[in-house]
C-alpha positions, 0 to 999 in steps of 0.5 A: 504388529501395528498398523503403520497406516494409522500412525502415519495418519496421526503423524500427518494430523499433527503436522497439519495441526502444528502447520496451522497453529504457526501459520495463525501465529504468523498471521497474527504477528503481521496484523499486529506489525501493520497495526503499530506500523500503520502511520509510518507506512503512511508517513512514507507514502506522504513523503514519496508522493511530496518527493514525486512533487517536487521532482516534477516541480523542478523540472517544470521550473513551476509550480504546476503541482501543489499538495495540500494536507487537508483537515483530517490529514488527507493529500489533495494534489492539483495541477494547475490549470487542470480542474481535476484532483487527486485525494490520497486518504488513510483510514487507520482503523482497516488500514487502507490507502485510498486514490482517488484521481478525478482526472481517471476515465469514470469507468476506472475505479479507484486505487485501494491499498492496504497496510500488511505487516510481514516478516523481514527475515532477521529473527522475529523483526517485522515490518510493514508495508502497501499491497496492491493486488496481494503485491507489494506496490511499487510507491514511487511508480504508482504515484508518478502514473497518478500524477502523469493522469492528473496532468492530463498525460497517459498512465504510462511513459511511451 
């Protein structure tokens, strides 16, 4: 007779084994997606924050944003009649967004959000995308609470 206790504790090891190995597949698969997929999400992020702009522009019926590409592909946003700024800076390499808005009390810090490749359910097809917080971050509103600072509004509509 054999010792059921044993093959269960194999059979438990290849399963964790098996687990582990698709878990580093996937893994694998998604730094791979963010990496091909880095500047679209950027792109992406140019475009919600330009969008953002215009929207508040022509409500105003004024310039009072500007946005400005900077030497190295940098977003500066200003306000006008505001001295403060707001820098939009993506580093490809570790495929990080940075916000930084003078307009934030000093004790805030700045806004970091990272580029994460995932799986979109349909096969093996993979997309990527901006986490915050291990979430996936909400661009359209997350801008428009930057730029609600840099106008010298509260974060948040009340």
């Amino acid at each position: 007779m054999r010792d059921e206790g044993a093959k269960r504790a194999a059979e438990e090891y290849l399963a964790a084994k098996l687990s582990e190995e698709s878990q580093n597949l996937e893994a694998q698969r998604n730094r791979e997606a963010a990496m091909t997929l880095g500047f679209t999400v950027w792109k992406r992020l140019a475009d919600t924050v330009n969008a953002q702009i215009r929207e508040w522009n022509s409500v105003t019926n004024e310039q009072t944003l500007t946005c400005t590409e900077t030497a190295v592909g940098d977003l500066r946003i200003r306000c006008a009649g505001r001295p403060h700024q707001m820098l939009v800076h993506y580093e490809s390499r570790k495929l990080l967004v940075t916000i930084k808005n003078t307009a934030r009390p000093d004790t805030e810090p700045d806004t970091y959000l990272t580029v994460e490749g995932y799986a979109t359910g349909n096969g093996t097809a993979r997309d990527a995308r901006l986490v915050r917080n291990n979430e996936p971050a909400n661009l359209e509103m997350l801008i428009l609470g930057q730029l609600r600072v840099l106008a010298g509004l509260s974060q948040r509509m009340e």
